[in-house]
C-alpha beads as a LAMMPS data file, in Angstrom:
LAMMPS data file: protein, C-alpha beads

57 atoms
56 bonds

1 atom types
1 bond types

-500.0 500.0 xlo xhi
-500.0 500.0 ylo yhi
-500.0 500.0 zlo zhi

Masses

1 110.0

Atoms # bond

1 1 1 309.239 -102.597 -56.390
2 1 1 308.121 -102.069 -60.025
3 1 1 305.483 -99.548 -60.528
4 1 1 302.249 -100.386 -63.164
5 1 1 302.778 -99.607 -66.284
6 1 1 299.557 -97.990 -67.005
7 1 1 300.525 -96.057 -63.961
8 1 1 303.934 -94.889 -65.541
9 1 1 301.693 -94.086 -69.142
10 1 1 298.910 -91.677 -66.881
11 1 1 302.470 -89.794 -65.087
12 1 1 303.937 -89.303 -68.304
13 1 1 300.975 -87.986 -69.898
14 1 1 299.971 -85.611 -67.481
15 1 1 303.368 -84.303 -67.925
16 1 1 302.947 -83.695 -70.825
17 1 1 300.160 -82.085 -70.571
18 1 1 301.050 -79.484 -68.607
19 1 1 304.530 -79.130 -71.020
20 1 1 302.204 -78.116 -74.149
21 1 1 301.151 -75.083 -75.342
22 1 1 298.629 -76.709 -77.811
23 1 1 295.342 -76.794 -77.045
24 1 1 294.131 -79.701 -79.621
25 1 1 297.403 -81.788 -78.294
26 1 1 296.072 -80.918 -74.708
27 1 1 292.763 -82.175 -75.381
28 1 1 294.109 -85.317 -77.388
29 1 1 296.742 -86.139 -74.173
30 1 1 293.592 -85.458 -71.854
31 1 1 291.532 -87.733 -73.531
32 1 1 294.176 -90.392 -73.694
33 1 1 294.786 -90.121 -69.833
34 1 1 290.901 -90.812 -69.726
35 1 1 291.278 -94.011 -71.245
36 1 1 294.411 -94.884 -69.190
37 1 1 291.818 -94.055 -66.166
38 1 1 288.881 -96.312 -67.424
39 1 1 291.655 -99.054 -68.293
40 1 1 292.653 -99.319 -64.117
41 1 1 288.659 -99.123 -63.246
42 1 1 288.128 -102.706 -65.437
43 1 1 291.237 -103.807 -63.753
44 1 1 289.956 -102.982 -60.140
45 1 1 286.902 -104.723 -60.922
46 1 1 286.461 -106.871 -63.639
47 1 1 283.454 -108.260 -62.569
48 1 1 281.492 -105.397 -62.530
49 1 1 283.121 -104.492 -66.192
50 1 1 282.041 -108.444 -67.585
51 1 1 278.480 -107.633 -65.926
52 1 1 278.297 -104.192 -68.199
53 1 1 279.714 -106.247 -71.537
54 1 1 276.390 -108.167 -72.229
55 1 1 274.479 -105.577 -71.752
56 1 1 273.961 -104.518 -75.357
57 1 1 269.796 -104.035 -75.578

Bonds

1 1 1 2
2 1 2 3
3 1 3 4
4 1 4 5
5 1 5 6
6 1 6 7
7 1 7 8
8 1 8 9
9 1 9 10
10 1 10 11
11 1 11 12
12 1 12 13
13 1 13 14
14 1 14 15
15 1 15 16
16 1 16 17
17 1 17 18
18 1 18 19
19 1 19 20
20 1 20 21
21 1 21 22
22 1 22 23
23 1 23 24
24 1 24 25
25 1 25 26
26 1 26 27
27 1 27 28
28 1 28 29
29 1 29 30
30 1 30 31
31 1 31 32
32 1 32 33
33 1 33 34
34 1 34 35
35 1 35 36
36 1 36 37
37 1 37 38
38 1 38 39
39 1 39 40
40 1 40 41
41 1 41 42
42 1 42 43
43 1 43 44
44 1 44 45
45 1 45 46
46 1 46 47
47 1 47 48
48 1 48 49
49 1 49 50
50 1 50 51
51 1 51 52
52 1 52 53
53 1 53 54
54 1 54 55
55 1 55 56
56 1 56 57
């Protein structure tokens, strides 16, 4: 069974995260894992996510 990439991405970074001492590079790997987050809540529901698009008022 292959496992989602995005999933593999999020694993990865959050080791890293806990590998480095740098706070900025914390903050910056953090922040990416965000993303990676938001990126599986469009794919769970992309209806909701087309809804939001036109939204732009």
């Amino acid at each position: 069974m292959s496992e989602d990439p995005l999933s593999i991405v999020k694993q990865q970074l959050n080791d890293a995260i806990e590998e480095v001492d740098d706070s900025e590079v914390r903050f910056k790997l953090r922040t990416a894992s965000q993303y990676i987050d938001v990126a599986n809540q469009q794919k769970a529901d992309p209806a909701e996510t087309a809804e939001g698009a036109g939204s732009d008022d």
